[in-house]
C-alpha positions as CSV (number, residue, x, y, z in Angstrom):
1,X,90.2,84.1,73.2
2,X,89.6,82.5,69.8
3,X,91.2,79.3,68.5
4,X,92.9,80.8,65.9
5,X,94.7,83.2,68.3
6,X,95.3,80.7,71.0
7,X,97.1,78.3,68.1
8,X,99.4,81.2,67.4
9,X,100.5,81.9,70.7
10,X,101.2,78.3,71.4
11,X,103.6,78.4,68.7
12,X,105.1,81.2,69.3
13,X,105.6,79.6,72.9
14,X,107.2,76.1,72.1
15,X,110.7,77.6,70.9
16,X,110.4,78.3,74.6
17,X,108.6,75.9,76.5
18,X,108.4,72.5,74.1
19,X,111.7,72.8,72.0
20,X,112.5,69.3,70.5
21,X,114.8,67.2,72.8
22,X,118.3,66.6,71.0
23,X,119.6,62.9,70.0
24,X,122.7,62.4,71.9
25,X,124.8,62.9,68.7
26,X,122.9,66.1,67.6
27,X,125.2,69.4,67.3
28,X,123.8,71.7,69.9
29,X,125.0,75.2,71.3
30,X,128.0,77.4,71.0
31,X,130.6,74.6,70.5
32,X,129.5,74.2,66.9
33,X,132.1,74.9,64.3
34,X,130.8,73.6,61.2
35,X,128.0,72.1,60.1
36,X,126.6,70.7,56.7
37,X,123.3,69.2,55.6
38,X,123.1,69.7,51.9
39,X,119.5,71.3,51.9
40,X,120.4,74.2,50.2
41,X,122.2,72.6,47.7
42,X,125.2,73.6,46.2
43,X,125.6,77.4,44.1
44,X,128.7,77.6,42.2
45,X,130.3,74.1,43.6
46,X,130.1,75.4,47.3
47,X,127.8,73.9,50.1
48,X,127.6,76.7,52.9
49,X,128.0,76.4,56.5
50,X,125.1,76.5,58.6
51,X,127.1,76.5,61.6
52,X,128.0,80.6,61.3
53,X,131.7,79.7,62.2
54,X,132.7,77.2,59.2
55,X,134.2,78.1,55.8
56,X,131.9,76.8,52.5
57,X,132.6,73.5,51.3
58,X,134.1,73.4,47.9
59,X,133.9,70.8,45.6
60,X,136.7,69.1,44.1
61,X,137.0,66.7,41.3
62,X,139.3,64.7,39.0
63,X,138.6,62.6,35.9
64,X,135.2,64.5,35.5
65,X,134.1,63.5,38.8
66,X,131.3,65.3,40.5
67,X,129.6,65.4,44.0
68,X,126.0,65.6,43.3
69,X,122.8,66.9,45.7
70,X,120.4,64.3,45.4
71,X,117.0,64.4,46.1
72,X,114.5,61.9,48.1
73,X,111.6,63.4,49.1
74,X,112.2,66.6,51.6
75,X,115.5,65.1,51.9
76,X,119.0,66.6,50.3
77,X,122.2,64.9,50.7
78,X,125.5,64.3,48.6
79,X,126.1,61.1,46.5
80,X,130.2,60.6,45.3
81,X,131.3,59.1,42.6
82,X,131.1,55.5,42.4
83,X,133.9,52.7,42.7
84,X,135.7,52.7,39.6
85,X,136.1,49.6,37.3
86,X,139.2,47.7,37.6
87,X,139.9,47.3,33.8
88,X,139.5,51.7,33.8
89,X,142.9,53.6,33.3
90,X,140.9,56.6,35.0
91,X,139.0,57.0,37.5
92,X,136.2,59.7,37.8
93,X,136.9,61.2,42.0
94,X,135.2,63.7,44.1
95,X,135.5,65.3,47.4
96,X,134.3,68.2,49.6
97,X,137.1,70.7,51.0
98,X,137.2,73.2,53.5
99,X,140.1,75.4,54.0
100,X,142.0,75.0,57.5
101,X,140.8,76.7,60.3
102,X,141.7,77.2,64.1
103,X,138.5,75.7,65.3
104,X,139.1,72.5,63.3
105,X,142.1,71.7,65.5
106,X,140.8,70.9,69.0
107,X,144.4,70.7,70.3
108,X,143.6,68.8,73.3
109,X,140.1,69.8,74.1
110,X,137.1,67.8,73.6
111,X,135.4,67.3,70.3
112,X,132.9,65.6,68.6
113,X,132.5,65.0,64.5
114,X,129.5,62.9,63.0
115,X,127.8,62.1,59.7
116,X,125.1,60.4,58.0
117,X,126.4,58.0,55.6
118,X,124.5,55.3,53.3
119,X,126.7,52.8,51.0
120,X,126.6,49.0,50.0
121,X,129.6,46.3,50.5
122,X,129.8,47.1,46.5
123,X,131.0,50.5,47.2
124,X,134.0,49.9,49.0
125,X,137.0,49.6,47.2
126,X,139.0,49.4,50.5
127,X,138.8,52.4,53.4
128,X,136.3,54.8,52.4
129,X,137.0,57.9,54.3
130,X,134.1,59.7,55.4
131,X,135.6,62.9,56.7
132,X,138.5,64.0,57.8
133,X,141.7,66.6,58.7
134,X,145.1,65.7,57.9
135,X,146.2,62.3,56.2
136,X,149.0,59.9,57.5
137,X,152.0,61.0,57.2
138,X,151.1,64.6,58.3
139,X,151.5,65.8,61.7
140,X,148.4,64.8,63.6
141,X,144.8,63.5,61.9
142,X,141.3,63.3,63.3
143,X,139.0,60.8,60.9
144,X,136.4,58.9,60.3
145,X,136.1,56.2,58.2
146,X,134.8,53.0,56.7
147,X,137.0,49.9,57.0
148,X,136.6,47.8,53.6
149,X,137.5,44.5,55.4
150,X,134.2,44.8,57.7
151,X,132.5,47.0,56.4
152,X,132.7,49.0,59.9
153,X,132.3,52.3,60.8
154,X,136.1,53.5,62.5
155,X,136.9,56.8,64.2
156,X,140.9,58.1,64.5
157,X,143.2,60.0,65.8
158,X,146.8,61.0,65.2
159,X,148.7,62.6,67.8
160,X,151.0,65.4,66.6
161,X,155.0,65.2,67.4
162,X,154.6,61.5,68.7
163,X,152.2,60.3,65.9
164,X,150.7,57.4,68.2
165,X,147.3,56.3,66.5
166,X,144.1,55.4,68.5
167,X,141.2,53.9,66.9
168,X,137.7,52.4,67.5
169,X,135.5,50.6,65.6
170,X,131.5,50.1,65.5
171,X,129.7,47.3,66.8
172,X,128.4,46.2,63.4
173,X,128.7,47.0,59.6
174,X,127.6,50.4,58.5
175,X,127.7,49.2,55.0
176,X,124.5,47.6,54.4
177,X,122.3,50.2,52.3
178,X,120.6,51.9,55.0
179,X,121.4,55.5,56.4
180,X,123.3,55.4,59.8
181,X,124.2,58.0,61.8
182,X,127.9,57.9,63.3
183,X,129.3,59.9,65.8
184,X,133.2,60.4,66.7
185,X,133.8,61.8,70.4
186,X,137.0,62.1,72.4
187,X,136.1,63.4,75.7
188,X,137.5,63.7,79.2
189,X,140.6,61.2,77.9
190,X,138.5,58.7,75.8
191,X,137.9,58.6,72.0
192,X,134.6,56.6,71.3
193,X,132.4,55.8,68.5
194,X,128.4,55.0,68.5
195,X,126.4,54.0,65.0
196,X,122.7,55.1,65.3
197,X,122.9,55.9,69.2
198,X,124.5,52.3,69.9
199,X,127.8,52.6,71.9
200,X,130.5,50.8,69.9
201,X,134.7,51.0,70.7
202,X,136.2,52.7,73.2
203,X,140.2,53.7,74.2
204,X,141.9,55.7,76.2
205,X,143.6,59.2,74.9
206,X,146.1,60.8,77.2
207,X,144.8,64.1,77.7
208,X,148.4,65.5,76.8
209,X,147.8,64.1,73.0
210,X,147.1,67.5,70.5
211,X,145.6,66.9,67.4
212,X,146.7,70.2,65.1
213,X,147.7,70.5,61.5
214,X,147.7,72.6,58.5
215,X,145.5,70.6,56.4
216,X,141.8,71.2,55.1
217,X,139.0,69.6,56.9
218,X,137.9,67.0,53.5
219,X,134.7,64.9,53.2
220,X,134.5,61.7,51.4
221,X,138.2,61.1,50.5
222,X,141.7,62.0,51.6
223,X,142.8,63.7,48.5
224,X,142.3,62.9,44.8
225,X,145.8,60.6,44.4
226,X,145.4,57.9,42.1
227,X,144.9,55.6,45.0
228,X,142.9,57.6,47.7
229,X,140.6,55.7,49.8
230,X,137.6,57.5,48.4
231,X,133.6,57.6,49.8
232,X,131.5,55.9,47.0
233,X,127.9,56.1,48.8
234,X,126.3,59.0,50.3
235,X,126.4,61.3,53.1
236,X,124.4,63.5,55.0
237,X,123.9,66.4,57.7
238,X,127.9,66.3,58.5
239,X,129.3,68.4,61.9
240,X,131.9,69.4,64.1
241,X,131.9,70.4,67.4
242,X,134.5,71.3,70.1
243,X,133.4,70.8,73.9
């Protein structure tokens, strides 16, 4: 058997027999609802689903503002608007929206929801909320964020009729330039958070709490009120998945 031929049949094998292993915080199987990675850009203000269960994300903007695919090398991800000045009277804001959908509200199953996120100290102008469904006040949440105090990367959850709140936080700053990987999990009565494969915070969730609501599933800020704790950095390859 030639080399040629061989070479083919190897590669036709590996899907297979050498399939990549999966990072601990990499979507895998049926349990994947939505996904996002911005390769494909965005046609007519919508980034698609790669999941095959997720709606397109839409974007939204106010003031002019704009979420923009930005390219480094191979690489595509979204960049927000940045942090506005504090002598503006408006503010250019962006955001990413996906309408409500069943699979979005794990109830009280398991569930996992990461991103990629790159931003500076500089662009915080308090929380910047990375991705999320529902906002306080609502009936239950599920977020993540960016805490503008430290600079920390914070997963929570609102429980719907009782509203109690459980939080975690990173081990260390997220907001230093570099791209980090964070990944939100509750599972089997624990919510915890790891930044680039490092455990960080963990607390206990009674496994009675449900986490349902009406709202859209938004990436990079709650809403475009003149006070929102908007993203101002960038974000990549963002999922959810229930199981």
């Amino acid at each position: 058997m030639n080399l040629l031929r061989l070479s083919a049949i190897t590669a036709l094998l590996m899907p297979l027999f050498g399939a990549p292993a999966y990072a601990a915080d990499d979507p895998i199987g049926p349990a994947l609802v939505a996904r996002y990675n911005f390769d494909g850009g965005a046609t007519d203000g919508r980034v698609n689903d790669l999941s095959g269960r997720g709606a397109a994300l839409t974007i939204r903007g106010a003031a002019s503002g704009q979420v923009a695919i930005t390219s480094e090398g191979a690489n595509r991800f979204a960049s927000f608007p940045g942090v506005c000045a504090a002598e503006a009277t408006t503010c250019a804001k962006a955001l990413l929206e996906a309408p409500d959908d069943a699979d979005l509200d794990p109830g009280v199953r398991n569930f996992k929801w990461a991103a990629s996120v790159r931003l500076t100290t500089a662009q915080l102008s308090g929380n910047a909320n990375v991705m999320q469904k529902g906002v306080a006040g609502t009936e239950s949440m599920w977020k993540m964020q960016v805490t503008g105090r430290s600079g920390r990367a914070q997963c929570v959850l609102v429980a719907r009729v009782t509203g109690q709140t459980f939080s975690v936080l990173s081990a260390r700053p997220v907001a230093d330039g570099n791209w980090h990987r964070i990944s939100c999990e509750r599972l089997n009565g624990t919510l915890a958070i790891s930044v680039d494969g490092a455990a960080g915070g963990r607390t206990p969730v009674p496994e009675s709490v449900a986490i349902d609501n009406a709202m859209p599933l938004r990436v990079g800020g709650p809403n475009l009120a003149k006070d929102g704790d908007m993203y101002h950095g960038q974000l990549d390859d963002v999922f959810v998945q229930l199981g």
